[in-house]
N, CA, C and O atoms as CSV, one atom per row, in Angstrom:
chain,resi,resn,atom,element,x,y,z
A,1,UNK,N,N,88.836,119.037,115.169
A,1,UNK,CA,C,87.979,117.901,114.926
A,1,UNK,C,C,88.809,116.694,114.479
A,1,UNK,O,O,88.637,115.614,115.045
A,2,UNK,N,N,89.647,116.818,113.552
A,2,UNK,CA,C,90.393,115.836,113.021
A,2,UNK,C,C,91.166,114.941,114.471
A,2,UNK,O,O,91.115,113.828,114.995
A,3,UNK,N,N,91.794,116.132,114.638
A,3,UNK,CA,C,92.807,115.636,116.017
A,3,UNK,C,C,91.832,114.804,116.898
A,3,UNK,O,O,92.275,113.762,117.380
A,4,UNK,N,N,90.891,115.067,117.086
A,4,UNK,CA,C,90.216,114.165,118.197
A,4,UNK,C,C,89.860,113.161,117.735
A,4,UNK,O,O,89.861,112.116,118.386
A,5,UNK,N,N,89.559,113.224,116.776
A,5,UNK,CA,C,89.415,111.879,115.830
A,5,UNK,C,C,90.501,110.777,115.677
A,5,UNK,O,O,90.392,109.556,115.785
A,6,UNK,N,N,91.676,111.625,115.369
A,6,UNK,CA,C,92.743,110.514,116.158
A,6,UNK,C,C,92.940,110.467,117.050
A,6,UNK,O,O,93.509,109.376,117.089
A,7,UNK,N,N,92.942,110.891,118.184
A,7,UNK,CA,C,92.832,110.358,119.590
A,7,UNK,C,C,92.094,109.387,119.750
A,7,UNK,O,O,92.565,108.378,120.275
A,8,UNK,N,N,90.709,109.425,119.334
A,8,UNK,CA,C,89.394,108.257,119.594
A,8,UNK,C,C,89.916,107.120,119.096
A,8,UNK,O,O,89.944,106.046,119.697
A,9,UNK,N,N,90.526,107.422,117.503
A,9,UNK,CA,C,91.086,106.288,116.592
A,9,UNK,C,C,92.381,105.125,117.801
A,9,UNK,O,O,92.378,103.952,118.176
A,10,UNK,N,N,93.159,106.152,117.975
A,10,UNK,CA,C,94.288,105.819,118.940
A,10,UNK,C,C,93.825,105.253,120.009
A,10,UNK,O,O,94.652,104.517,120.548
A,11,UNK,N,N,92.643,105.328,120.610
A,11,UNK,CA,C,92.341,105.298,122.387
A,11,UNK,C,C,91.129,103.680,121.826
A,11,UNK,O,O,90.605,103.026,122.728
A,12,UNK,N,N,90.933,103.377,120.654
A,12,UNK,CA,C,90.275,102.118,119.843
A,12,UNK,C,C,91.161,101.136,119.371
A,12,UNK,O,O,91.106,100.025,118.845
A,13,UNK,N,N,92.183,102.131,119.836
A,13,UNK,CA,C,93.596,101.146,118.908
A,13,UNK,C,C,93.788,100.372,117.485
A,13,UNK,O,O,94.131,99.303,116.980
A,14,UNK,N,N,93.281,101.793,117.182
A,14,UNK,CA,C,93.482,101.906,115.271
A,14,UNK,C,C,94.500,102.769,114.922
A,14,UNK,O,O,94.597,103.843,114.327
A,15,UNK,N,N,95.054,102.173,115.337
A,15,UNK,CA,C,96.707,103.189,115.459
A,15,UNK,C,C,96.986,103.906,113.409
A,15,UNK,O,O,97.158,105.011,112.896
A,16,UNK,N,N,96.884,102.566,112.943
A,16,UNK,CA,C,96.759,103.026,111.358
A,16,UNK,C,C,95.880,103.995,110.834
A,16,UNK,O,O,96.051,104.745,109.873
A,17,UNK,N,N,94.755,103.863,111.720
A,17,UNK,CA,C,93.463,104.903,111.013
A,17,UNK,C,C,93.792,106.507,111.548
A,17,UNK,O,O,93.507,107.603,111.065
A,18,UNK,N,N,94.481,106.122,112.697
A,18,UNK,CA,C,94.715,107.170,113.948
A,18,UNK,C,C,95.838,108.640,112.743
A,18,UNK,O,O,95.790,109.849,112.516
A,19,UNK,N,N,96.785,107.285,112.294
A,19,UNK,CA,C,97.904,108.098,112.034
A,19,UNK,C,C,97.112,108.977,110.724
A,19,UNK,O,O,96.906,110.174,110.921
A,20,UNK,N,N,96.650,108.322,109.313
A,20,UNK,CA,C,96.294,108.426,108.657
A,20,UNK,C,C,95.309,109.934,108.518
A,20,UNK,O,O,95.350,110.723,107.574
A,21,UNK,N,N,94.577,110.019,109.568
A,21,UNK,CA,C,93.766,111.147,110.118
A,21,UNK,C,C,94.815,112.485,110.230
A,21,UNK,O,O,94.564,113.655,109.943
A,22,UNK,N,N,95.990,111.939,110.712
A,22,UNK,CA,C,96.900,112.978,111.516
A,22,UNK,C,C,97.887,113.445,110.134
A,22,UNK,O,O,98.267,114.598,109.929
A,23,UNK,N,N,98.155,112.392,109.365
A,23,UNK,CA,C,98.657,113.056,107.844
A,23,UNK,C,C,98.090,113.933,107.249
A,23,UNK,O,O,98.875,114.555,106.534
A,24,UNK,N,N,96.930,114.338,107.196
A,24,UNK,CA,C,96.121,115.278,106.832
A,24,UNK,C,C,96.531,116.196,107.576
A,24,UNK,O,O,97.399,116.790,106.937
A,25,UNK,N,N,96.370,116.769,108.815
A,25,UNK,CA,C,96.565,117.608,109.754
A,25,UNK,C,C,97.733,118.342,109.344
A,25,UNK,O,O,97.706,119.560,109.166
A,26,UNK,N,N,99.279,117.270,109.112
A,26,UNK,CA,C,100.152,117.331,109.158
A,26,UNK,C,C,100.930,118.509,107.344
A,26,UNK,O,O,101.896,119.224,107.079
A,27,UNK,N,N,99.786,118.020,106.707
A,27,UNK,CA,C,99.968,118.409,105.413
A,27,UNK,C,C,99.131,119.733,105.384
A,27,UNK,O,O,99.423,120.659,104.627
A,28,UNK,N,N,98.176,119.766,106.168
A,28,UNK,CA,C,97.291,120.960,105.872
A,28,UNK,C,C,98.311,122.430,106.645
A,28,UNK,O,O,98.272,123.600,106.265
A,29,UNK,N,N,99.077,121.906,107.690
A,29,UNK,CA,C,100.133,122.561,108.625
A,29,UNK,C,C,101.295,123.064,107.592
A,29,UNK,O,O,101.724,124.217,107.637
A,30,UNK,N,N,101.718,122.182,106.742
A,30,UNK,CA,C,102.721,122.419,106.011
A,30,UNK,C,C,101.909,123.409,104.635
A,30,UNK,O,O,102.448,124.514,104.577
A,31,UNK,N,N,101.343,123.324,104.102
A,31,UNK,CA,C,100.950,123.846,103.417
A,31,UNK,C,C,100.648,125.481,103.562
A,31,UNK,O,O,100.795,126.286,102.642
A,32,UNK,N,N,100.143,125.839,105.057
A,32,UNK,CA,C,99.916,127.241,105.374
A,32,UNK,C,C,101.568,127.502,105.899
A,32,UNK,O,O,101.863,128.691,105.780
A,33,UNK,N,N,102.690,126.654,106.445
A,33,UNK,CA,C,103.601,127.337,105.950
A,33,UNK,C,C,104.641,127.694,104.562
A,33,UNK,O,O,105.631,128.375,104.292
A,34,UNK,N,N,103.808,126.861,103.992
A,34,UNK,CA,C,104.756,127.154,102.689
A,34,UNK,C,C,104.127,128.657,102.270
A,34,UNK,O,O,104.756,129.647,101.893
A,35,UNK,N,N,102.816,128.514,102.444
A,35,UNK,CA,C,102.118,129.927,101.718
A,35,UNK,C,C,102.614,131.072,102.565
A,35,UNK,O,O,102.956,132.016,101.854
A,36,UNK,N,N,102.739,131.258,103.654
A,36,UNK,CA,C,103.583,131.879,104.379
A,36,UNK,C,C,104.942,131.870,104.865
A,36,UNK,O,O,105.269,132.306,105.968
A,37,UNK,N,N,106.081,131.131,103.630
A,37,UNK,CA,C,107.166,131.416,103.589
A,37,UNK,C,C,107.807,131.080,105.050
A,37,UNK,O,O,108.640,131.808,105.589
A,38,UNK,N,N,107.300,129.876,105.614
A,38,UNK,CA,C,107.902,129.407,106.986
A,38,UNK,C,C,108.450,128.300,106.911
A,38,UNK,O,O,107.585,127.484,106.593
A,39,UNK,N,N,109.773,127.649,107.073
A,39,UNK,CA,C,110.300,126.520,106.614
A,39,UNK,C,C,110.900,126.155,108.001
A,39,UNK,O,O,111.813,126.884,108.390
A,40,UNK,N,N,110.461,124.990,108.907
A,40,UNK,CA,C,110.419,124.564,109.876
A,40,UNK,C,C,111.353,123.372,110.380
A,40,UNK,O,O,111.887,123.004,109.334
A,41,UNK,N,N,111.710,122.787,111.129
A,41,UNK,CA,C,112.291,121.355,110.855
A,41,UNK,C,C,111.456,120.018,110.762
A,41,UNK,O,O,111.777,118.907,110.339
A,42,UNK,N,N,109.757,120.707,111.536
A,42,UNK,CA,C,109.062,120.199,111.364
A,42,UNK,C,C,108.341,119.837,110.146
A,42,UNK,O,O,107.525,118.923,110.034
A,43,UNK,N,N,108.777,120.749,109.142
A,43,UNK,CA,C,108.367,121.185,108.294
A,43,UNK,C,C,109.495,119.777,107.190
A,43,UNK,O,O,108.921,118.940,106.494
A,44,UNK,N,N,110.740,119.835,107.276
A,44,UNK,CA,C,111.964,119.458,106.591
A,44,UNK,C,C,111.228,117.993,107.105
A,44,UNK,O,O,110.398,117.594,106.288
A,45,UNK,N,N,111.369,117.241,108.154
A,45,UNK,CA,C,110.714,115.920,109.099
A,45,UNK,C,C,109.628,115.515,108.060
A,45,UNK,O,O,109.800,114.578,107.281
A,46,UNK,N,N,108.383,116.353,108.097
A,46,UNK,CA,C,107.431,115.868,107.321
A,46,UNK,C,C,107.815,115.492,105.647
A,46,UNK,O,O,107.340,114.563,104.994
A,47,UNK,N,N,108.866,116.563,105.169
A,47,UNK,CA,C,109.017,115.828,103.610
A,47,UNK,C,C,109.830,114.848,103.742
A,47,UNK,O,O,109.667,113.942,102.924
A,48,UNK,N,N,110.718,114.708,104.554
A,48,UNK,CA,C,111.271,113.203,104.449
A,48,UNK,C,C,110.121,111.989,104.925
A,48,UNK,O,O,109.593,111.177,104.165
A,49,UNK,N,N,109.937,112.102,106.180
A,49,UNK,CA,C,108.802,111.259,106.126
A,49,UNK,C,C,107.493,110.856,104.916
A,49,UNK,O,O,107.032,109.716,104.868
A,50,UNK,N,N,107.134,111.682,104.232
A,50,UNK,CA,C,106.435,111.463,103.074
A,50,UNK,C,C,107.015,111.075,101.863
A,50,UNK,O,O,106.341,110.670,100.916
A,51,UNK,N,N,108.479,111.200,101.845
A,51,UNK,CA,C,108.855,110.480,100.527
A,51,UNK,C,C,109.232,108.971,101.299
A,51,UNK,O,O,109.291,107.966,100.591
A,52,UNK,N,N,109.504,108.865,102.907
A,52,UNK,CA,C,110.444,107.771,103.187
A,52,UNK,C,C,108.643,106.629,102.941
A,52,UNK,O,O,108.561,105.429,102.681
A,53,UNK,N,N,107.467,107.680,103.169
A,53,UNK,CA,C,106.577,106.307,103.145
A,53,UNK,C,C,106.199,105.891,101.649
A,53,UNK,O,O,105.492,104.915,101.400
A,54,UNK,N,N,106.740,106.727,100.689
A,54,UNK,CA,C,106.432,106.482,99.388
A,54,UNK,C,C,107.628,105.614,98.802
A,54,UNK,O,O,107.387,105.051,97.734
A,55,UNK,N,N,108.937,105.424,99.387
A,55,UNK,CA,C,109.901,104.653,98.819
A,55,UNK,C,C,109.456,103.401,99.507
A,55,UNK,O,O,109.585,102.341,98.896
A,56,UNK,N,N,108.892,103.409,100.842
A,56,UNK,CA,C,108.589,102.133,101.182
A,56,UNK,C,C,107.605,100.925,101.021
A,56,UNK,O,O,107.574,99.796,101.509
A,57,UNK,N,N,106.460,101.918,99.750
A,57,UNK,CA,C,105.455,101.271,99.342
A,57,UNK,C,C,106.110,100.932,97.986
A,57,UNK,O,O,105.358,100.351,97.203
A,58,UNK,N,N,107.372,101.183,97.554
A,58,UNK,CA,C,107.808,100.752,95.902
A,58,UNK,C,C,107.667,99.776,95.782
A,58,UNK,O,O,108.047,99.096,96.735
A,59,UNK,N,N,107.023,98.987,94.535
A,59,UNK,CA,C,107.251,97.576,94.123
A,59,UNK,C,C,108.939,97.315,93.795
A,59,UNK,O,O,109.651,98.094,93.161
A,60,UNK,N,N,109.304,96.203,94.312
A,60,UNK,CA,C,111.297,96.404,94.320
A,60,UNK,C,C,111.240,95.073,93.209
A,60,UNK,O,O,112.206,95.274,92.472
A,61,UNK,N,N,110.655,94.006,92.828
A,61,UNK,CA,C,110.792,92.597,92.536
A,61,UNK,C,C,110.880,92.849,90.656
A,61,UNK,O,O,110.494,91.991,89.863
A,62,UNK,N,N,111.420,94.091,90.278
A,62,UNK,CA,C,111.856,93.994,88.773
A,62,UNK,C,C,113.128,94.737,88.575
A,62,UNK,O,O,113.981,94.948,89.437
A,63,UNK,N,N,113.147,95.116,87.291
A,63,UNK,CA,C,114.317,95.714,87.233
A,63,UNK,C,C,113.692,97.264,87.242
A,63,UNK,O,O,114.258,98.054,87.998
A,64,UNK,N,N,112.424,97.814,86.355
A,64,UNK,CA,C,112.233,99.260,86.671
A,64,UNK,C,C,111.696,99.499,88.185
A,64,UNK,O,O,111.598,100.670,88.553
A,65,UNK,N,N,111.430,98.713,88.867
A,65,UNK,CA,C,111.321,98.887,90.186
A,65,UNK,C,C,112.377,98.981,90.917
A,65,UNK,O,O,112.177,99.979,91.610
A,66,UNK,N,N,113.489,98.499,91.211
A,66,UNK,CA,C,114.611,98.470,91.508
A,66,UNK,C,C,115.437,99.988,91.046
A,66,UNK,O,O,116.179,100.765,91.647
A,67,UNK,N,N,114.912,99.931,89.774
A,67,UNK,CA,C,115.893,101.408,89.435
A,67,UNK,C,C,115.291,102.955,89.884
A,67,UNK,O,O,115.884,104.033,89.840
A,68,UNK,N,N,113.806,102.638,90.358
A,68,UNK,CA,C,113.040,103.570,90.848
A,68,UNK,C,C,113.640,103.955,91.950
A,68,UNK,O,O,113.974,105.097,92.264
A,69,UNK,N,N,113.849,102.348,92.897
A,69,UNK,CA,C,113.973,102.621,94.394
A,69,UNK,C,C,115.476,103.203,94.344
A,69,UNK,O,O,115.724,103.814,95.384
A,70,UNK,N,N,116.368,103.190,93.586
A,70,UNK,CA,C,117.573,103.651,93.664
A,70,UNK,C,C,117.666,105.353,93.495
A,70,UNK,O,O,118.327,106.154,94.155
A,71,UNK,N,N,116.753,105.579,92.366
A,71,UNK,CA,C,116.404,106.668,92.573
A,71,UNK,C,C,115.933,107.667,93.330
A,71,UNK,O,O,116.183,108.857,93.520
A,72,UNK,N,N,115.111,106.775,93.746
A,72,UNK,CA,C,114.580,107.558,95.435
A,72,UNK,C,C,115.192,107.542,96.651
A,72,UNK,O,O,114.951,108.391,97.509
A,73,UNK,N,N,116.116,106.475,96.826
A,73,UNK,CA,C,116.956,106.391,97.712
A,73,UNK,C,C,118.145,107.471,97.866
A,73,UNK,O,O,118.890,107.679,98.823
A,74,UNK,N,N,118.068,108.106,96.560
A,74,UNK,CA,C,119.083,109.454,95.805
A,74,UNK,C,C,117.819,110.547,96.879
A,74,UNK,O,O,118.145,110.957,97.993
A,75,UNK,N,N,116.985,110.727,96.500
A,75,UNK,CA,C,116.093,111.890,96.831
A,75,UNK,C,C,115.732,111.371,98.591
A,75,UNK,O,O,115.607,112.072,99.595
A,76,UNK,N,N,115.687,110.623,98.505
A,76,UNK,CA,C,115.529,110.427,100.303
A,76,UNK,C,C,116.848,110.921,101.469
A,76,UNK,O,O,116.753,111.154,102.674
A,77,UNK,N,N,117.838,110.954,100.725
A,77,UNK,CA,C,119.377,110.752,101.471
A,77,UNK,C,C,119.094,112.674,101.262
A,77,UNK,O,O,119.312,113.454,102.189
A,78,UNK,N,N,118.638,113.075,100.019
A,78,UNK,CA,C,118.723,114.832,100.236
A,78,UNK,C,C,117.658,115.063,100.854
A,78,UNK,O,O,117.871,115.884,101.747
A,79,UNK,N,N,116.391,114.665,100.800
A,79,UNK,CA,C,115.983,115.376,102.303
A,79,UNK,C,C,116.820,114.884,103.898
A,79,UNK,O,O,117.258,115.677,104.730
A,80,UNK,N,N,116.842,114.066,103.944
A,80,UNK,CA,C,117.688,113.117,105.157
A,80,UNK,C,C,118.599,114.562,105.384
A,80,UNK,O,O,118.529,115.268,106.389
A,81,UNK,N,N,119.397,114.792,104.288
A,81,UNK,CA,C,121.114,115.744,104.567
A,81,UNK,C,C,120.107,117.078,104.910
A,81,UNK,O,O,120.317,117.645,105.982
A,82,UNK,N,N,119.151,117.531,104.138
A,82,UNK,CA,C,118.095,118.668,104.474
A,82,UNK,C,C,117.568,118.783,105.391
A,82,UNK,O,O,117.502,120.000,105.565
A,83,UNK,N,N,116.955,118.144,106.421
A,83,UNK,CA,C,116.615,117.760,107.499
A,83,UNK,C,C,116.957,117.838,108.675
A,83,UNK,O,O,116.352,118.372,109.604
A,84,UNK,N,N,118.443,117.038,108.674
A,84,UNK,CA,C,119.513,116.974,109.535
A,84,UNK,C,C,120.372,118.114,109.471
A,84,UNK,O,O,121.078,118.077,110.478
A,85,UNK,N,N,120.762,119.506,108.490
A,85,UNK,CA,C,121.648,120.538,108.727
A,85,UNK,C,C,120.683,121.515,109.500
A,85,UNK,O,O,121.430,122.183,110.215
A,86,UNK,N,N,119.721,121.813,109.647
A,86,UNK,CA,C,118.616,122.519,110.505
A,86,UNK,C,C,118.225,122.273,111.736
A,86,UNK,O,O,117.328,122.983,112.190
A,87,UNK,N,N,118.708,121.386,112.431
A,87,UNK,CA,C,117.815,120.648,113.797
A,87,UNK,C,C,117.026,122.128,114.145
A,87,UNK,O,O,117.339,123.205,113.638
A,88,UNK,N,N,115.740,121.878,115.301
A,88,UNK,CA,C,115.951,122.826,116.736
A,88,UNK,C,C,116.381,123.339,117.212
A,88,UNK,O,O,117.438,123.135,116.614
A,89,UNK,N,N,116.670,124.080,118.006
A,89,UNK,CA,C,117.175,124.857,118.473
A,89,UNK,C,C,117.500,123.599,119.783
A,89,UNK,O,O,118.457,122.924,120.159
A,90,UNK,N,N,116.374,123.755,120.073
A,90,UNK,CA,C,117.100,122.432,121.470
A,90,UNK,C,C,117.232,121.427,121.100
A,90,UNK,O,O,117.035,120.656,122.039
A,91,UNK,N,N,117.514,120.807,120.041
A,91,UNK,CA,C,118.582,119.644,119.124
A,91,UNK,C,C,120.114,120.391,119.043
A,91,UNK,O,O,121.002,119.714,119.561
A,92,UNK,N,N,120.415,121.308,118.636
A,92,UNK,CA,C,121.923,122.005,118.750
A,92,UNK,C,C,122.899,121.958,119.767
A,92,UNK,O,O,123.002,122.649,120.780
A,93,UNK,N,N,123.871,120.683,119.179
A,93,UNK,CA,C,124.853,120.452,119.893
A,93,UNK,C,C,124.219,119.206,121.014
A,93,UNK,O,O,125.006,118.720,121.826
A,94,UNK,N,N,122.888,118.782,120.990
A,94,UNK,CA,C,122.734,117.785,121.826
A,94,UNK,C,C,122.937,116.495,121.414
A,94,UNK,O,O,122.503,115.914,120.419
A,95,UNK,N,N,123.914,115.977,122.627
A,95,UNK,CA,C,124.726,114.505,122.043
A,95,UNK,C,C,123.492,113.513,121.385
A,95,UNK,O,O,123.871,112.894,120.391
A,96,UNK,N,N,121.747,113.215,121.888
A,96,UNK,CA,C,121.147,112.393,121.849
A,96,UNK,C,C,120.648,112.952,119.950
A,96,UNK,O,O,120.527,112.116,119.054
A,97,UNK,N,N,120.493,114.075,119.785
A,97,UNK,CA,C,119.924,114.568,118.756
A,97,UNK,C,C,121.087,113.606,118.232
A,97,UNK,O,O,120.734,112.472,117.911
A,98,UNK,N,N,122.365,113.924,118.120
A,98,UNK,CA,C,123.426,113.479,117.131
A,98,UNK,C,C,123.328,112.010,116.885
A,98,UNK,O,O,123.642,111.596,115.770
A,99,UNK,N,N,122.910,111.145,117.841
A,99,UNK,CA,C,122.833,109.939,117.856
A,99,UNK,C,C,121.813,109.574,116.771
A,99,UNK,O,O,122.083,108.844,115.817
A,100,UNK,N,N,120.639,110.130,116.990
A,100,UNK,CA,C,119.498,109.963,116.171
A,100,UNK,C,C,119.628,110.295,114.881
A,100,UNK,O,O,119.184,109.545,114.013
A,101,UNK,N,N,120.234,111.429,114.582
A,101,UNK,CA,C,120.535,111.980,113.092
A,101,UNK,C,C,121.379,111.033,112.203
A,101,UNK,O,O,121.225,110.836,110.998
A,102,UNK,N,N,122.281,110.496,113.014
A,102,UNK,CA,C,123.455,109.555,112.726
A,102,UNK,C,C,122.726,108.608,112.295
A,102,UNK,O,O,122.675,108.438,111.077
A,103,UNK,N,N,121.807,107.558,113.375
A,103,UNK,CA,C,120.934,106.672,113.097
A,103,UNK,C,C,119.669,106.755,111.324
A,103,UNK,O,O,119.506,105.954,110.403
A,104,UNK,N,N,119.374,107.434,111.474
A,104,UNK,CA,C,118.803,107.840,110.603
A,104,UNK,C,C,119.513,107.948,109.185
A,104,UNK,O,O,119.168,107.519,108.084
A,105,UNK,N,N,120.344,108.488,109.492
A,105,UNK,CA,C,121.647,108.967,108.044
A,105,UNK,C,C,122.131,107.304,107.687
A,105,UNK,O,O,122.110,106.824,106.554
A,106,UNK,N,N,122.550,106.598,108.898
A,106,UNK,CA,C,122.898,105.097,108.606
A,106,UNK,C,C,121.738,104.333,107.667
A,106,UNK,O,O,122.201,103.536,106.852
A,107,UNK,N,N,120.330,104.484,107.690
A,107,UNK,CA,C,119.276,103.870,107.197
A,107,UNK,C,C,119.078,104.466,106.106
A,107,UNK,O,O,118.625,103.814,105.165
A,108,UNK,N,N,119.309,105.581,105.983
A,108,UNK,CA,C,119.401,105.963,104.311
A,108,UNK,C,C,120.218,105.513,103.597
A,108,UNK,O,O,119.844,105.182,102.472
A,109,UNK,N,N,121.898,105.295,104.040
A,109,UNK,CA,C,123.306,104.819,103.331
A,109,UNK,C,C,122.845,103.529,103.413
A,109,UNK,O,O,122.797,102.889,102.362
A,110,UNK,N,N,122.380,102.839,104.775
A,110,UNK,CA,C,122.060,100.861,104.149
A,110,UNK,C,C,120.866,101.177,103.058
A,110,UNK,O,O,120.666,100.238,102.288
A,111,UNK,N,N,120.278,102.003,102.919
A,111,UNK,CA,C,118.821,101.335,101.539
A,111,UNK,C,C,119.635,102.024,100.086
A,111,UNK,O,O,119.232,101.610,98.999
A,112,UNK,N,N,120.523,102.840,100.101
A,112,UNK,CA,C,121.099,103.519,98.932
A,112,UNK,C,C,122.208,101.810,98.829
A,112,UNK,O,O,121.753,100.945,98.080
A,113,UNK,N,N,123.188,101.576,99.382
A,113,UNK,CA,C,123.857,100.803,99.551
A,113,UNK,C,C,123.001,98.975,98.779
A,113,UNK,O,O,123.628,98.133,98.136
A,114,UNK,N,N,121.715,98.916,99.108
A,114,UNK,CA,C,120.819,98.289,98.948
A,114,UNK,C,C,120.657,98.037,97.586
A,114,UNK,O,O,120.935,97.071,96.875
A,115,UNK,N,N,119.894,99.661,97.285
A,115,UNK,CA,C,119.492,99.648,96.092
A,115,UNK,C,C,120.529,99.112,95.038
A,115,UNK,O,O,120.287,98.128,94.339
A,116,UNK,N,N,121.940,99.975,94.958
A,116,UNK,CA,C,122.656,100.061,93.844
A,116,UNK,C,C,123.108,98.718,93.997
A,116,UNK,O,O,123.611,98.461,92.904
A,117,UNK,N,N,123.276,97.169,95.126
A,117,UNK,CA,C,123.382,96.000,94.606
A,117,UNK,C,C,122.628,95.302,93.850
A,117,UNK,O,O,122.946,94.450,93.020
A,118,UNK,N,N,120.795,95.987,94.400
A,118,UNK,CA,C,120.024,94.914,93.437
A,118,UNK,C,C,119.625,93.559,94.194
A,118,UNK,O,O,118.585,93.106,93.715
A,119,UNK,N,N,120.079,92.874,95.107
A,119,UNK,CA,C,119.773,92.089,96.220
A,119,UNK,C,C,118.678,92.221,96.873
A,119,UNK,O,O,118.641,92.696,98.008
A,120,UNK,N,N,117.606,91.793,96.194
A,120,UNK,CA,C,115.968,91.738,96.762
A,120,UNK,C,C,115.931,91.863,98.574
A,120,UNK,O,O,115.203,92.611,99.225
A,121,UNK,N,N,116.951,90.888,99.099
A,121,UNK,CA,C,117.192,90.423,100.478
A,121,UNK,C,C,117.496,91.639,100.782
A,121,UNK,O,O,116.468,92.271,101.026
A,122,UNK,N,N,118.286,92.162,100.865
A,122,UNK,CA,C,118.799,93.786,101.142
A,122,UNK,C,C,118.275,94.983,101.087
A,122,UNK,O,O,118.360,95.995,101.783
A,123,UNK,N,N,117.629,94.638,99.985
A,123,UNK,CA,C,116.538,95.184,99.295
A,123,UNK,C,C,115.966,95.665,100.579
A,123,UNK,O,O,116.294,96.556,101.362
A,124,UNK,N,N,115.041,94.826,100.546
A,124,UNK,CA,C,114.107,94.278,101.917
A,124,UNK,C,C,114.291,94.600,103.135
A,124,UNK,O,O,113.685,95.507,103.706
A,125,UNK,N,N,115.079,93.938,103.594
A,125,UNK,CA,C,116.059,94.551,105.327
A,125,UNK,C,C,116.200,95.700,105.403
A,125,UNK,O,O,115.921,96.182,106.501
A,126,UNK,N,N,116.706,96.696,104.263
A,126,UNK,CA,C,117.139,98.215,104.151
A,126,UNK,C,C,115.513,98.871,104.864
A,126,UNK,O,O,115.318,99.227,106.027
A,127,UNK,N,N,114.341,98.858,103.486
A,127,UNK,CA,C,113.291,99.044,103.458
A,127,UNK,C,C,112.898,98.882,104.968
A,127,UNK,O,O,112.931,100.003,105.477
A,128,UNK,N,N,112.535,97.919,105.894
A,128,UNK,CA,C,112.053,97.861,107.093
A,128,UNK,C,C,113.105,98.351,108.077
A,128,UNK,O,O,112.887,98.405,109.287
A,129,UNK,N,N,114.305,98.721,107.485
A,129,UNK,CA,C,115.201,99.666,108.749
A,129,UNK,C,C,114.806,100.919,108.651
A,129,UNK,O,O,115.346,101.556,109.556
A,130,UNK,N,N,113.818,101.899,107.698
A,130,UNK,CA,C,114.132,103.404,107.891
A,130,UNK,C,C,112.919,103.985,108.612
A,130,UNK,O,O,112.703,105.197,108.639
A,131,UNK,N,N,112.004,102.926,109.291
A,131,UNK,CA,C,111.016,103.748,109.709
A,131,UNK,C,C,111.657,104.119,111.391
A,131,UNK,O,O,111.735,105.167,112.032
A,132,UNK,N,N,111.980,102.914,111.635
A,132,UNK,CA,C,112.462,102.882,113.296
A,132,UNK,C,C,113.097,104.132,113.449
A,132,UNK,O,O,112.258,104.971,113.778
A,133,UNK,N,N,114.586,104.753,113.316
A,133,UNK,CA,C,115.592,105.610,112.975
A,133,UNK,C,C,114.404,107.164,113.112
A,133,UNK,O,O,114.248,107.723,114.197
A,134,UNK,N,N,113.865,107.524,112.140
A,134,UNK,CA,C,112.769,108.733,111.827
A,134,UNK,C,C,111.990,108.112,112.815
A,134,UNK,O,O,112.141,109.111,113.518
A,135,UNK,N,N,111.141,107.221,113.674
A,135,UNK,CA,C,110.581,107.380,114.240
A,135,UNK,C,C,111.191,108.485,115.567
A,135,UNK,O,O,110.905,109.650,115.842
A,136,UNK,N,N,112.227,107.403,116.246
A,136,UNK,CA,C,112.746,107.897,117.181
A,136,UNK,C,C,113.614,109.389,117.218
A,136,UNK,O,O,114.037,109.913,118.249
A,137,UNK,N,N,113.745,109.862,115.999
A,137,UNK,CA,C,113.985,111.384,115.761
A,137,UNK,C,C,112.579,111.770,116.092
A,137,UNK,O,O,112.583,112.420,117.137
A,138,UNK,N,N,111.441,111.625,115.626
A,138,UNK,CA,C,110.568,112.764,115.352
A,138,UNK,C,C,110.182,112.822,117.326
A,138,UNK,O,O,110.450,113.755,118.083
A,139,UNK,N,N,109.701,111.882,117.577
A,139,UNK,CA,C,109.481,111.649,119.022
A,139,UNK,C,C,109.725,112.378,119.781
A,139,UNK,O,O,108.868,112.894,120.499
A,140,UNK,N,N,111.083,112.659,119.850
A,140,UNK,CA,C,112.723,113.280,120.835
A,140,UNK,C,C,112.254,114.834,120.368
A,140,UNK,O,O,111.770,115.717,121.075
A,141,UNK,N,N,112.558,114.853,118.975
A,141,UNK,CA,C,113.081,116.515,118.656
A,141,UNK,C,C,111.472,116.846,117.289
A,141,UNK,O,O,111.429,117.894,116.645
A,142,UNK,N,N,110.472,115.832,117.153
A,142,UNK,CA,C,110.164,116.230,115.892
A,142,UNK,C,C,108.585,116.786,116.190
A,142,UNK,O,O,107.911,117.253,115.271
C-alpha cells in the first residue's frame, strides 16, 4: 500500500511526499532485519543516508551548531568507511562502484574539512555536495 502510494505521489510529481512515504518502507525493512540479525549494504546505505539527512538539516550559523556539525561529520565519515568496506557482491572490484565510493568518501572529507574551519561558506557548499555522491551510489549498486 505504501509503495503505491509513492508511485501515485511520484507519477503527481510530489517527488518529496513520494520519497517521504518510501522512508517509512525503508525503515520498517531495516528494522525486521535488525530483529533478524541481517546486516545488508542496503541496510549500511540506509544508516548513512539517515544520518547524512540529519547533518543536513543542522542549524550551522553559531558556534554550538558548528561544533555539532563537526561532530557529525565524525559519525557520518564512519558510516561512509562502514558502508563502503561491504559493497555487493556485484559492486566487488567494479571500476564504476570505485568511482562512486571515492565520490562519496570525497563529500564526507570536503564537509569534515568544512566543519573543523568554521567558514559558514564552506560550511554550506560541503552541506549541498553530499546528497549528489549517495545519490548516484544508491541508484547504481543501492
Amino acid at each position: 500500500d505504501a509503495i503505491a502510494k509513492a508511485g501515485q505521489l511520484a507519477e503527481q510529481g510530489k517527488l518529496a511526499d513520494a520519497h517521504e512515504v518510501l522512508e517509512h518502507v525503508r525503515d520498517a525493512i531495516g528494522e525486521l532485519h535488525l530483529r533478524n540479525g541481517i546486516v545488508l549494504f542496503s541496510d549500511r546505505m540506509n544508516a548513512y543516508h539517515a544520518r547524512m539527512e540529519m547533518v543536513i538539516g543542522l542549524p550551522v550559523t553559531d558556534a554550538a551548531g558548528k561544533q555539532k556539525l563537526l561532530e557529525q561529520s565524525a559519525v557520518l565519515a564512519y558510516l561512509a568507511e562502514d558502508m563502503l568496506k561491504a559493497p555487493p557482491v556485484e559492486a566487488r572490484g567494479n571500476p564504476e562502484f570505485e568511482k562512486l565510493a571515492e565520490a562519496v568518501k570525497a563529500s564526507v572529507a570536503a564537509l569534515q574539512d568544512a566543519a573543523r574551519s568554521g567558514d559558514e561558506a564552506a560550511i554550506k557548499a560541503a552541506l549541498s555536495g553530499l546528497k549528489k555522491p549517495y545519490s548516484m551510489l544508491f541508484v547504481k549498486f543501492g
